[in-house]
C-alpha positions as CSV (number, residue, x, y, z in Angstrom):
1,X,53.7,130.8,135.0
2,X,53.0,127.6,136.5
3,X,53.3,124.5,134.1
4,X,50.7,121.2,135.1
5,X,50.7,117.6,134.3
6,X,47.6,115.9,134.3
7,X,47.6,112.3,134.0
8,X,45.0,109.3,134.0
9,X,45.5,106.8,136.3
10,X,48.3,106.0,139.2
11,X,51.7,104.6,138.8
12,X,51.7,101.5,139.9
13,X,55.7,101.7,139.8
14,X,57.5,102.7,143.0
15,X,61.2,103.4,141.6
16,X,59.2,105.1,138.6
17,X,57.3,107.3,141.3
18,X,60.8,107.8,143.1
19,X,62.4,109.1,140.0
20,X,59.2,111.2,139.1
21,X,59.6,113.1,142.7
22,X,63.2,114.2,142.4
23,X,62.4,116.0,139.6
24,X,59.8,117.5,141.0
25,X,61.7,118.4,144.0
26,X,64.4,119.7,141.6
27,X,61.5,122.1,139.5
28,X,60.8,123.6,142.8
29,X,63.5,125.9,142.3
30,X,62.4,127.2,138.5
31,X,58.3,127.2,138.5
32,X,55.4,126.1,140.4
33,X,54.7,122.7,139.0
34,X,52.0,120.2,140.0
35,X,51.2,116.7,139.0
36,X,47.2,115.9,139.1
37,X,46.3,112.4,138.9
38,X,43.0,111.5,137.5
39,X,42.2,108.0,139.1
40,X,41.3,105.1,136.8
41,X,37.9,104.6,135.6
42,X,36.0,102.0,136.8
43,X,34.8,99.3,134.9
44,X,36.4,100.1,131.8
45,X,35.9,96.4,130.3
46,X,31.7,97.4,130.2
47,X,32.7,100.5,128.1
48,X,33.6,100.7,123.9
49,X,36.9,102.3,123.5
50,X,34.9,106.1,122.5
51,X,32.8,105.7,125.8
52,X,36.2,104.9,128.0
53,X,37.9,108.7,125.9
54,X,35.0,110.1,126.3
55,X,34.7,109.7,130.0
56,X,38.7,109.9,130.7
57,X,38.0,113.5,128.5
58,X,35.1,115.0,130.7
59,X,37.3,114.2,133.4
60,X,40.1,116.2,132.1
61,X,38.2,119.1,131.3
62,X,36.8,119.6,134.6
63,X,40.2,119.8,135.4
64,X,41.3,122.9,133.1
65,X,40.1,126.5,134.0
66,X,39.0,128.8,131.7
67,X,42.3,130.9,131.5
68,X,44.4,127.5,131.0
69,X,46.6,126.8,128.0
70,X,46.0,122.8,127.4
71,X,49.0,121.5,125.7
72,X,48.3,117.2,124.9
73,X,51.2,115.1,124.7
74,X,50.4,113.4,121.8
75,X,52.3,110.9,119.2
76,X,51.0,113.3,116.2
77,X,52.2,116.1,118.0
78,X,55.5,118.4,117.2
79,X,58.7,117.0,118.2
80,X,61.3,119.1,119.8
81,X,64.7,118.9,120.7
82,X,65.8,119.8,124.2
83,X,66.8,123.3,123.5
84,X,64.0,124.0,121.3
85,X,61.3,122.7,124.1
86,X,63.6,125.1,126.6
87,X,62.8,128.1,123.9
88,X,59.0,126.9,123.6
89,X,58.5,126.8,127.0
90,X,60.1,130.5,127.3
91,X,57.7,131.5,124.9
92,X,55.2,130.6,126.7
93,X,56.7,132.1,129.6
94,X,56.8,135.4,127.7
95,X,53.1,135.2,126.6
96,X,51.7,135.9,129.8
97,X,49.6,132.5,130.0
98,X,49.2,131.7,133.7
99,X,48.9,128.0,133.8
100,X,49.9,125.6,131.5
101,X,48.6,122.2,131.4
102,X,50.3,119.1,129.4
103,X,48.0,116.2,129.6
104,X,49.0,112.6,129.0
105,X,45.6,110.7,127.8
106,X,44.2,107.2,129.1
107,X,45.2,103.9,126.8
108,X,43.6,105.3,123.9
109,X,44.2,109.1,123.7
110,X,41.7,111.7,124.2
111,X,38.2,112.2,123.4
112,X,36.9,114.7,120.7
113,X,35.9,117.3,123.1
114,X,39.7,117.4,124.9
115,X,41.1,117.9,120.9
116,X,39.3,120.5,120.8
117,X,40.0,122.5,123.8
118,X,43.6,121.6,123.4
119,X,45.5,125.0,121.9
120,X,48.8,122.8,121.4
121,X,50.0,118.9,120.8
122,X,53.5,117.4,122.0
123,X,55.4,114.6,121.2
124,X,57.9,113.3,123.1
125,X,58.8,110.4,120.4
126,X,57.5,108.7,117.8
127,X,58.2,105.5,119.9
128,X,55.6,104.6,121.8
129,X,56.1,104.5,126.1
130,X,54.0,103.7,128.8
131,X,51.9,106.0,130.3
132,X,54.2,105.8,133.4
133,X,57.2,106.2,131.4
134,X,56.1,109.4,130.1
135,X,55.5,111.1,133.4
136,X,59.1,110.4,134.0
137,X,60.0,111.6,130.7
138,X,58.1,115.0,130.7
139,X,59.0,115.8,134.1
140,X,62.7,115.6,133.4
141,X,62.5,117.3,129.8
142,X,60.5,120.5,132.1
143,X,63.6,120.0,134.1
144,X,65.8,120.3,131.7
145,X,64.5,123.1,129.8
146,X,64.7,125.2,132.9
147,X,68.4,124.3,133.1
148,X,69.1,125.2,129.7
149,X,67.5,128.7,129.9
150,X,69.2,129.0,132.8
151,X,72.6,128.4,131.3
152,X,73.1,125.6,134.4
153,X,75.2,122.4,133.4
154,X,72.9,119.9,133.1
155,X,72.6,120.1,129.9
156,X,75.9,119.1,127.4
157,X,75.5,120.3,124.0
């Protein structure tokens, strides 16, 4: 399987961008996993908050294939711990899927059409993070479920 991570816009942060390539250097070693970067829409201050989702959303989609499994990290998604995101990631795993795809929306989430094509919603907190911070965040927690089904120390239970 390889696991995704489409995101909307750059980071803008260079230690954050650092941090987020170590752990992709470190994933390496588990599962194929790429990190897509949708550039910024332009003029986003000419367009109501739907037109802005709406846009970021066909963007998104042209992203996904058809055999994709589109998993949105969302704040009304389910909540894991870490070894229960380890055991849903397995399961996924065991499914057979080829790709799948964790999206992180634009400032104001995702359009209709992108709820609807999403087969899964993830939440990483009910606190809310920057859209940088959560690259970080989901990178290392894919990191760290790959360590916990692998019995490797990283994690300490």
């Amino acid at each position: 399987m390889n696991i995704k991570l489409l995101a909307i816009g750059k980071t803008d942060d260079k230690q954050l961008s650092l941090l987020i390539e170590q752990y992709q250097k470190r994933l390496k070693h588990y599962v194929k996993f790429d990190l897509d970067i949708i550039p910024d829409i332009k003029n986003v201050k000419n367009l109501s908050e739907k037109q802005q989702k709406e846009k970021e959303g066909d963007l998104i989609l042209k992203k996904i294939s058809a055999t994709d499994v589109l998993v949105l990290l969302d704040e009304n998604g389910k909540q894991f711990n870490s070894i229960e995101y380890a055991n849903y990631l397995q399961k996924k795993m065991n499914s057979g899927i080829k790709q799948l795809v964790f999206v992180i929306g634009g400032p104001y989430g995702f359009s209709e059409a992108v709820y609807k094509k999403a087969q899964g919603k993830v939440s990483l907190s009910k606190m809310t993070f920057s859209h940088q911070m959560i690259r970080l965040f989901i990178v290392e927690q894919v990191y760290r479920a790959f360590t916990i089904l692998k019995n490797e120390p990283y994690h300490h239970q």
